[in-house]
DRENDO-780067 format. One line per 3 residues: number of its first residue (from 1); their letters; for each residue x, z, y of N, C-alpha, C. Coordinates in steps of 0.001 Angstrom, whole numbers. Each point is the difference from the previous one (the first is absolute). Layout:
DRENDO-780067
NUM = a = X Z Y X Z Y X Z Y | ...
end
This chain:
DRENDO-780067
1 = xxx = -69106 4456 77102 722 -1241 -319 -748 -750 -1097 | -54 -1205 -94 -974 -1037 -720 929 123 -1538 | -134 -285 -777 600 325 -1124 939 -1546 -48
4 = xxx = 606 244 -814 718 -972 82 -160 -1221 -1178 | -37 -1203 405 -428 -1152 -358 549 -272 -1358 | -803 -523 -1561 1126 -4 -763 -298 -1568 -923
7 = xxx = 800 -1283 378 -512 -860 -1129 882 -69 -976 | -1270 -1 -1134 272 71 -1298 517 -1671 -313 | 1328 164 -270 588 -1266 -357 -140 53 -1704
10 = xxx = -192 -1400 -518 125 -6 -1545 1654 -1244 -86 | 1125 598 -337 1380 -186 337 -264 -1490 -1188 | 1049 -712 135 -194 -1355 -630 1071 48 -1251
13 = xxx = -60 -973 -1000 621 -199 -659 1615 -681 132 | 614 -612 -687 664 -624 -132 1836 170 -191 | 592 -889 215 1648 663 -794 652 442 664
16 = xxx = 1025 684 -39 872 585 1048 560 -709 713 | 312 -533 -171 775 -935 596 -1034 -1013 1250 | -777 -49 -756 -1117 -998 1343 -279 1417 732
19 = xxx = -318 983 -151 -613 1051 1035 919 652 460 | 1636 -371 -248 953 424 622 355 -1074 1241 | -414 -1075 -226 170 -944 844 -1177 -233 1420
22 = xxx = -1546 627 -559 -274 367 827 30 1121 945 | 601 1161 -804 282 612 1235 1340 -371 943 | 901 -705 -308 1165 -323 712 -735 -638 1090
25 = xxx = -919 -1263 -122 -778 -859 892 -636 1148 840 | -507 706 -48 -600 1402 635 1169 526 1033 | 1053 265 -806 858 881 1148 980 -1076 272
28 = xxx = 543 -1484 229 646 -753 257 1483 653 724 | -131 822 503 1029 97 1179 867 1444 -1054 | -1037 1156 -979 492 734 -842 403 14 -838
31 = xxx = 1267 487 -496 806 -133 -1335 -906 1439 -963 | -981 -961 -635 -584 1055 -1052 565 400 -1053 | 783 -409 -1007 570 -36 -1391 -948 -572 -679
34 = xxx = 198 908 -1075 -689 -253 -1408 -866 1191 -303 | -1031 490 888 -840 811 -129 -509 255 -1925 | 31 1702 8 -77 180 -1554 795 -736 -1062
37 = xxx = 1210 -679 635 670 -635 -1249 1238 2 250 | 952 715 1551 1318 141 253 1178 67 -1492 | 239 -688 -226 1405 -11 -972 1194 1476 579
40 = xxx = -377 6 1548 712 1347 336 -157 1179 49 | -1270 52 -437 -1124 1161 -249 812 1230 -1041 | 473 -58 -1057 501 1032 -686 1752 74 705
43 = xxx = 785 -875 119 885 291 1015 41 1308 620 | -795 -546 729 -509 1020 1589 -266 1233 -551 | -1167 -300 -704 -554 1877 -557 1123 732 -622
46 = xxx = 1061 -1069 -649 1086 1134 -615 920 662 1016 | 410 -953 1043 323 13 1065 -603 1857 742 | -962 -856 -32 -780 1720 769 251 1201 -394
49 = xxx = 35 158 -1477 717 1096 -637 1008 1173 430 | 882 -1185 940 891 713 203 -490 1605 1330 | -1279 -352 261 -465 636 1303 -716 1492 -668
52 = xxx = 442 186 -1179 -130 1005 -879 939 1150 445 | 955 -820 659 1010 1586 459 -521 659 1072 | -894 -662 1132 -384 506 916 -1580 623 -452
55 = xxx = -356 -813 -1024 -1556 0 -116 -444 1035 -1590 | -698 1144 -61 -375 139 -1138 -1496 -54 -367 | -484 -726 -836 -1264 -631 47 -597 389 -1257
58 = xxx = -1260 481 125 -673 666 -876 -1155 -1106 -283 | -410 -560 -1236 -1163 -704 -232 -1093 743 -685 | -969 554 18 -970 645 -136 -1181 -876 -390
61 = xxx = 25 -250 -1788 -1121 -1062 -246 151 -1182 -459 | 1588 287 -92 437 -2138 -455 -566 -486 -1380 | -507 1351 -659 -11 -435 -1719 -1527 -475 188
64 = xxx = -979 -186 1018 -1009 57 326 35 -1674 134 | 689 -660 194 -191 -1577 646 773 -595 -1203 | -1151 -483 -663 801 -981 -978 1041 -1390 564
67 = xxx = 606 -288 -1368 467 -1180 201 -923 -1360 463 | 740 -1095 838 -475 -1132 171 -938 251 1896 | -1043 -675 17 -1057 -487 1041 -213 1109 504
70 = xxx = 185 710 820 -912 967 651 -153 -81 1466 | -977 643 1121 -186 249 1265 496 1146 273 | 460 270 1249 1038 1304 169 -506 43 1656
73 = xxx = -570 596 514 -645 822 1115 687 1136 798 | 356 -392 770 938 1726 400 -619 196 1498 | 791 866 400 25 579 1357 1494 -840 975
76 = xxx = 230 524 464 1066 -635 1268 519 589 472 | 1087 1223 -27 276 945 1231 1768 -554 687 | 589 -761 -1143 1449 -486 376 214 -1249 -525
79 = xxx = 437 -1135 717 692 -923 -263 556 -172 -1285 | 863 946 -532 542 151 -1307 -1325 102 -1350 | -791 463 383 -1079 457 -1251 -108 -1087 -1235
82 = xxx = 17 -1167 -56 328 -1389 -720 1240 610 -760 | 1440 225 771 735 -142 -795 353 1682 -584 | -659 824 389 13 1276 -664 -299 -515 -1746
85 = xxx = -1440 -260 450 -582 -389 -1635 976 -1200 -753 | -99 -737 493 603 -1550 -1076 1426 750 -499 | 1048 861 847 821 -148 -276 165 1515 -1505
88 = xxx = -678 364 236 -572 922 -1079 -1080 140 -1061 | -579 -1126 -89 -791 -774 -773 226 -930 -963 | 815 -1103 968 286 -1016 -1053 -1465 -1010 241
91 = xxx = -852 523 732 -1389 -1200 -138 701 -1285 1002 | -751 -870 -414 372 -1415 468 -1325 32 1384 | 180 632 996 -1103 154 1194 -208 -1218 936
94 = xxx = -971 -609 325 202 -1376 841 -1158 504 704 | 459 265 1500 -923 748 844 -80 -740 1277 | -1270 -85 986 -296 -949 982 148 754 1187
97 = xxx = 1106 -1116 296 795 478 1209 -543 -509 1654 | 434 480 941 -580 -1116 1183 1368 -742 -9 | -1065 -1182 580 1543 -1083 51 1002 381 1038
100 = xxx = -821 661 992 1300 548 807 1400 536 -189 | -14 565 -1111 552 608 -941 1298 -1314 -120 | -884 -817 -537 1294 -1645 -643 872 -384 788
103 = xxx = -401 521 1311 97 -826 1217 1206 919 752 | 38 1643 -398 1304 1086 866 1156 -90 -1161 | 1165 480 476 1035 -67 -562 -188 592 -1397
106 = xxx = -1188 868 -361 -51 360 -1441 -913 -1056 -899 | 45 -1110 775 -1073 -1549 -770 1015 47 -1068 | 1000 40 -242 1140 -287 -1940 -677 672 -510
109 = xxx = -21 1552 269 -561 1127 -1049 -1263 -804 -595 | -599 -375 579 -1524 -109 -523 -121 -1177 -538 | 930 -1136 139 165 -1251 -550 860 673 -1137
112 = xxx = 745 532 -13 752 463 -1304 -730 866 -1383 | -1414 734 961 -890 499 -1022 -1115 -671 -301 | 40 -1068 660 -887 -905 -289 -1688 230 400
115 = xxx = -52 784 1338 -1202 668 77 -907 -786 642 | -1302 14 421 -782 -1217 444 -632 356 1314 | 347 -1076 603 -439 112 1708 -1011 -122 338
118 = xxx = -832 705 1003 -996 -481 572 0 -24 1344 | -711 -540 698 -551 -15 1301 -1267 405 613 | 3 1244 43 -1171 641 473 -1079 -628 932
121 = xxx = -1354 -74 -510 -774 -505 633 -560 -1529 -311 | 958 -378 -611 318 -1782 -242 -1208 88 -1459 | -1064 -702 -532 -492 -122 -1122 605 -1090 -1079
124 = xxx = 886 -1107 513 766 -589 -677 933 384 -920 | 683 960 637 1686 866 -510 -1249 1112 -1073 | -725 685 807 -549 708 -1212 -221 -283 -1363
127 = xxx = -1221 -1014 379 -296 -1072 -1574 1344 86 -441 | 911 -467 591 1218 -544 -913 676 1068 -553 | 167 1224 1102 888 1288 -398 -1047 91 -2008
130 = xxx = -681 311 740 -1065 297 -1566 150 -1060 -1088 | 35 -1311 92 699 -676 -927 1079 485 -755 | 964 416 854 1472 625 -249 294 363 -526
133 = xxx = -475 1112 -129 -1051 1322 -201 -64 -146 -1501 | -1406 -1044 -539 -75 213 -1061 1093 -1514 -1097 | 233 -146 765 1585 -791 -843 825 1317 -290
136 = xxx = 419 1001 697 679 609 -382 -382 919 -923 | -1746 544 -259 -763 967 -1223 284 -941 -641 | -539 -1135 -234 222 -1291 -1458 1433 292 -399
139 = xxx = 1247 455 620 1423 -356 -760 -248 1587 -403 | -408 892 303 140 1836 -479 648 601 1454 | -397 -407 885 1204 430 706 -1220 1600 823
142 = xxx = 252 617 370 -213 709 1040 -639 -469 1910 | -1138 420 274 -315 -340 1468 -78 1409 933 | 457 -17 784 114 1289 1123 -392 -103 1180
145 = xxx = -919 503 238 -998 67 1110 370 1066 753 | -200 -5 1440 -38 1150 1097 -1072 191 705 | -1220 326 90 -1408 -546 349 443 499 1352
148 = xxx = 671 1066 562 60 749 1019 199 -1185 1117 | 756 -1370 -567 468 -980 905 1372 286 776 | 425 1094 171 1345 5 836 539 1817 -615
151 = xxx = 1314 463 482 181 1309 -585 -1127 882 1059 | 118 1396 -548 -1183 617 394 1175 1086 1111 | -1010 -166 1158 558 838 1369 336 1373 -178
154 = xxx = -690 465 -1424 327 1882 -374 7 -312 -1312 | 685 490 -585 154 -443 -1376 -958 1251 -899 | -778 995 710 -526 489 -526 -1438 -34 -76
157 = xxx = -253 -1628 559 -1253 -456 -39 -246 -1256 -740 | -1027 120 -389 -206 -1523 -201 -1114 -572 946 | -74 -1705 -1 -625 85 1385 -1050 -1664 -1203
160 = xxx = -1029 -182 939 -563 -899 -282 119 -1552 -655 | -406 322 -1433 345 -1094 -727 -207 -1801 984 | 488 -814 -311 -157 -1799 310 -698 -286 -1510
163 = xxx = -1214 -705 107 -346 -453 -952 325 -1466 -474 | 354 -430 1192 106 -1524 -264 1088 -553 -1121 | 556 765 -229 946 -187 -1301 -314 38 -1332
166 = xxx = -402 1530 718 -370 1391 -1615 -886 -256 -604 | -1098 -734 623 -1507 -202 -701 204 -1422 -1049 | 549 -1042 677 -67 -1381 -409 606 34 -1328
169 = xxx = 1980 998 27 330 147 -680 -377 328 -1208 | -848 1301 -135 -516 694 -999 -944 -673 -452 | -1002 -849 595 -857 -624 -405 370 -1791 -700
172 = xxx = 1250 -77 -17 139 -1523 -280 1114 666 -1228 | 161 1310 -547 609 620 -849 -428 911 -940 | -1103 327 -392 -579 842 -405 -284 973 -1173
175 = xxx = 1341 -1270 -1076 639 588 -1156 1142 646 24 | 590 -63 1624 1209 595 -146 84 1207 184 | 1131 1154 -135 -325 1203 370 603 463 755
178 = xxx = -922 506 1042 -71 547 1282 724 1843 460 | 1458 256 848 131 1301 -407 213 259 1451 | -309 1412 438 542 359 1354 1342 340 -122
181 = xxx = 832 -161 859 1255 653 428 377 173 1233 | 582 1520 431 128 639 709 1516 740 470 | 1011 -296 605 857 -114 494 592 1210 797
184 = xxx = 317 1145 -247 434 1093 953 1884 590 239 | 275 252 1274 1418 169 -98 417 1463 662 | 1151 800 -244 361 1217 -179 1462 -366 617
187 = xxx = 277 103 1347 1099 22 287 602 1344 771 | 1163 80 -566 735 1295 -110 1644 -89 597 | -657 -241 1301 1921 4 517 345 -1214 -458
190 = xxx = 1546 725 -687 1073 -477 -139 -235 -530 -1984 | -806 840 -345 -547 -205 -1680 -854 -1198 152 | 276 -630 -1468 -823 -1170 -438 -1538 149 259
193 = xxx = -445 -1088 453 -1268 1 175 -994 80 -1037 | -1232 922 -419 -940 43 -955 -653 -888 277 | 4 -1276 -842 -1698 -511 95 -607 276 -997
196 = xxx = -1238 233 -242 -1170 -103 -848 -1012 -991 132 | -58 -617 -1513 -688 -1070 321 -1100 603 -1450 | -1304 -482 512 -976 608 -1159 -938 -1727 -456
199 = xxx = -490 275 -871 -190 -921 -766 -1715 111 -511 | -845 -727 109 -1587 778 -395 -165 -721 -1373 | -1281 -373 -789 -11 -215 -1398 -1054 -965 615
202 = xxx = 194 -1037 -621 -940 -1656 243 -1307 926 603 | -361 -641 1413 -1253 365 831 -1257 -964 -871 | -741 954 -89 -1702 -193 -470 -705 -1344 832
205 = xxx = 756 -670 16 -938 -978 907 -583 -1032 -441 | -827 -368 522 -1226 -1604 -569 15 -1075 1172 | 938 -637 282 -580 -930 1506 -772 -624 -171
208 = xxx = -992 -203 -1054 -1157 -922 -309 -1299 828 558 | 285 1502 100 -1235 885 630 -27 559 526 | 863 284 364 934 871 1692 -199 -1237 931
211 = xxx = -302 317 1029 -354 -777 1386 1894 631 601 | 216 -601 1399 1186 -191 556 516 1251 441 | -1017 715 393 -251 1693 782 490 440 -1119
214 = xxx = -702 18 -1289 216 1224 -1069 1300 -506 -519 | 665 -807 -385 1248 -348 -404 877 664 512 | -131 -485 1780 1013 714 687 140 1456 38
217 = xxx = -1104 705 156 -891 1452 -15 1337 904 -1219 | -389 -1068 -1454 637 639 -1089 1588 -645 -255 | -31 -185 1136 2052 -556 -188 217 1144 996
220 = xxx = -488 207 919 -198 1341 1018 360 913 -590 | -1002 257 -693 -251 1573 -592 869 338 -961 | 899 -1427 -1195 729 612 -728 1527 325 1168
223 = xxx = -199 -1039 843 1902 374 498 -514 1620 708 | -827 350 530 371 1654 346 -70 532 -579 | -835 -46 -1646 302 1414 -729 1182 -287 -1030
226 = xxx = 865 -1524 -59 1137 175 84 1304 470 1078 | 7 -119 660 839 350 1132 -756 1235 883 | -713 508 -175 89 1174 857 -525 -384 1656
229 = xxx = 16 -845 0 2 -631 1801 -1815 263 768 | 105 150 973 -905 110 641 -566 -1515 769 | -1356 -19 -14 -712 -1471 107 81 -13 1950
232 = xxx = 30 -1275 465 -615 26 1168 -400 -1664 -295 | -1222 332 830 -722 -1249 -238 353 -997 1636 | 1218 -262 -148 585 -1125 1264 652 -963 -983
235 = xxx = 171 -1286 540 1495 -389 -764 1403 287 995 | 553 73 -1417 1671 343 792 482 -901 1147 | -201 -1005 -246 401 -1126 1557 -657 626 1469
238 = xxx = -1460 226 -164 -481 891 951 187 905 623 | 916 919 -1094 659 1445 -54 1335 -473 1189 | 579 -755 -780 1342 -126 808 -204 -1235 1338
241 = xxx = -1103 -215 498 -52 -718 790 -132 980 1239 | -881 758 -360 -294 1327 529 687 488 442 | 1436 380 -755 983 1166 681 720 -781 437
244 = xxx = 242 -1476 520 969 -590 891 -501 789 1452 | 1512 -413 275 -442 277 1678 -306 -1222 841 | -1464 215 1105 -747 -1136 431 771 -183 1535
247 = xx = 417 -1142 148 546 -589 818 -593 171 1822 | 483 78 890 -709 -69 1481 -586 1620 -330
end
C-alpha cells in the first residue's frame, strides 16, 4: 500500500468568531455549536458524573499533564472513551469529530461539548478543523485526537495511525505538550465497569526535525507501551471493511 498522502497545512490566524463563521459557511446545512467554547461544556461533564454508579474509573498519570494547553493522543476501543476521561478529569477536551457525528441523533452531545467537525478527505474543513484547534490551545483549553480515525475492531489492537491530522497538528503546535492516552475497560457482569485510563509524561518530540513517518512512528510507540496493545499495521476502517459480509 502507497503510504499515505500528508499536506502539511500552516492553520491561519484570526478571531473566533470570524473562524467560527467560517466554518458554519463550510457545513451550511450542520448545526456545529461553539466548537472549544460550549457555555454547556461543564454542565454536561458534571452531568456525566452521575455514570460513576455504573462506571469505576481509574486515572493512571493525571498529575503528569499540567494545567492549561495541552495535546492528548489516545487509542479508540469505545465510543465512551472521551467521556470516561473528561468526566474524571475535569480537563476542558475539544476533540475532532467527523461531522457525521453532528448530523445522527447524538449531533446535541457534541454541539453541547462543543467538539469540532470534520469531513474526511475535504482539505478545506481540515485547514479549518486546525484553525479550531489552535483557538482552542490559545484559550488553555485541551485538544483530543484519535489518530486510529474510527473505534478499533479489537480493542486489543491498535491499528494504523492517519497522519493527516496528527502531523499538521503537532507541527503548527510545537510548544504545546504532547501526552499519549490510552483507554481500557473491565466488564464484570452485573458489577460496575473498570475503566483504566493511563496517562504518559509530555512526549519528547521536535516537529521542526522529525519528518511525518517519525512523528507518527513515536505517537505509535508511546500509545503501546502505554496500553499494552498489540500493533497491526492496517487502518481500522480497512479492518472493519473487511469483516462485513460481501454482498451476491
Amino acid at each position: 500500500m502507497a503510504p499515505e498522502p500528508v499536506t502539511i497545512l500552516q492553520p491561519r490566524g484570526g478571531s473566533y468568531p470570524s473562524v467560527l463563521a467560517e466554518g458554519r459557511s463550510l457545513y451550511p446545512r450542520v448545526r456545529i455549536g461553539r466548537p472549544g467554547q460550549a457555555r454547556s461544556y461543564w454542565p454536561m461533564v458534571a452531568l456525566m458524573r452521575a455514570l460513576r454508579v455504573r462506571w469505576a474509573v481509574q486515572i493512571l498519570g493525571r498529575e503528569r499533564v499540567a494545567a492549561g494547553a495541552g495535546i492528548i493522543i489516545a487509542n479508540h476501543v469505545s465510543a465512551v472513551d472521551p467521556v470516561a476521561v473528561v468526566m474524571s478529569t475535569w480537563w476542558r477536551v475539544t476533540a475532532f469529530t467527523k461531522v457525521e457525528a453532528f448530523q445522527s441523533r447524538g449531533g446535541l452531545f457534541f454541539r453541547i461539548m462543543g467538539q469540532i467537525p470534520l469531513r474526511r478527505g475535504d482539505e478545506a474543513a481540515t485547514d479549518w478543523a486546525l484553525v479550531m484547534a489552535t483557538q482552542a490551545l490559545r484559550r488553555g483549553g485541551k485538544i483530543g485526537l484519535y489518530p486510529e480515525g474510527t473505534r478499533s475492531p479489537d480493542p486489543g489492537r491498535l491499528h494504523k495511525l492517519h497522519k493527516r491530522i496528527l502531523v499538521p497538528l503537532l507541527q503548527a503546535n510545537p510548544d504545546v505538550p504532547v501526552h499519549a492516552l490510552t483507554t481500557s475497560y473491565a466488564r464484570r457482569g452485573w458489577r460496575r465497569t473498570r475503566v483504566q485510563v493511563r496517562v504518559s509524561a509530555p512526549l519528547a518530540l521536535d516537529p521542526a526535525k522529525l519528518t511525518a513517518e517519525e512523528l507518527t512512528v513515536a505517537v505509535r510507540e508511546a500509545l503501546l507501551e502505554l496500553g499494552g496493545q498489540t500493533y497491526v499495521d492496517r487502518y481500522a476502517h480497512d479492518v472493519k471493511r473487511d469483516r462485513q459480509p460481501h454482498a451476491g
